[in-house]
C-alpha positions in Angstrom: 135.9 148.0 41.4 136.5 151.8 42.7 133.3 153.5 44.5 133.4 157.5 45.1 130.8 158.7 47.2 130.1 162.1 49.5 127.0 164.0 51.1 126.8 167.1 52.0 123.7 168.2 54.5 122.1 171.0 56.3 119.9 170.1 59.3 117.1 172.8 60.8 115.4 171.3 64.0 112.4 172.7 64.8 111.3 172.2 68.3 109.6 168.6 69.7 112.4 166.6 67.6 111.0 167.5 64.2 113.5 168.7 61.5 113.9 169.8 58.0 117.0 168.8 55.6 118.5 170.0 52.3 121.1 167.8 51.1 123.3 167.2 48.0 125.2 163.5 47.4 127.6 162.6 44.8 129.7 159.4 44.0 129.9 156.7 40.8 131.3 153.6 40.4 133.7 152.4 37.9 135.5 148.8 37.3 139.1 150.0 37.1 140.8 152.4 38.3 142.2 153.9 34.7 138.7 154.7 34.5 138.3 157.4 36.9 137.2 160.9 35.8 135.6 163.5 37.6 133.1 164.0 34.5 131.6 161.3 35.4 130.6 162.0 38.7 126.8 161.9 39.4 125.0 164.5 41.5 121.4 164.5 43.6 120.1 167.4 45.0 117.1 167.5 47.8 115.0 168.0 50.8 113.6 165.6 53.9 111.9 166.0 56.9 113.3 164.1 59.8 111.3 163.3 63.6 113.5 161.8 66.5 111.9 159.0 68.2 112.7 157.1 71.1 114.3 154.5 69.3 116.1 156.5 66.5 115.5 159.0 64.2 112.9 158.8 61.6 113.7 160.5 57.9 112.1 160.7 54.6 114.2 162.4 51.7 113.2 163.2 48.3 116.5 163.6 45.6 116.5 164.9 41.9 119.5 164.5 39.8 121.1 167.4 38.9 122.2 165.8 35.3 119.4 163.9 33.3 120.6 161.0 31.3 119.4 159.4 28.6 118.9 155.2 28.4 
């Protein structure tokens, strides 16, 4: 099995450790590696807010895909 992934990201903080994100993420699967094309890379688009805690930082993300499929 062959994974492809990436993320790209663009992080605005905003004063007391809150933050705003837009992002876009790619990648796909495939069983074999004969299978591989680049057409069949999948892509997600979208925004999230994100709060540093003490512990860690917090985020919540909301992504759309770029290329609706059917089934």
């Amino acid at each position: 099995m062959l994974f492809s992934w990436g993320t790209s990201n663009f992080v605005s903080m905003y004063g007391k450790g809150w933050g705003f994100v837009t992002f876009l993420d790619w990648g796909n699967v495939w069983q074999k590696a004969e299978q591989v094309t680049f057409n069949d890379i999948k892509y997600t688009t979208g925004l999230g807010l994100r709060y540093n805690t003490p512990v860690g930082p917090l985020s919540i993300d909301y992504g759309y895909k770029l290329k609706q499929e059917n089934g």
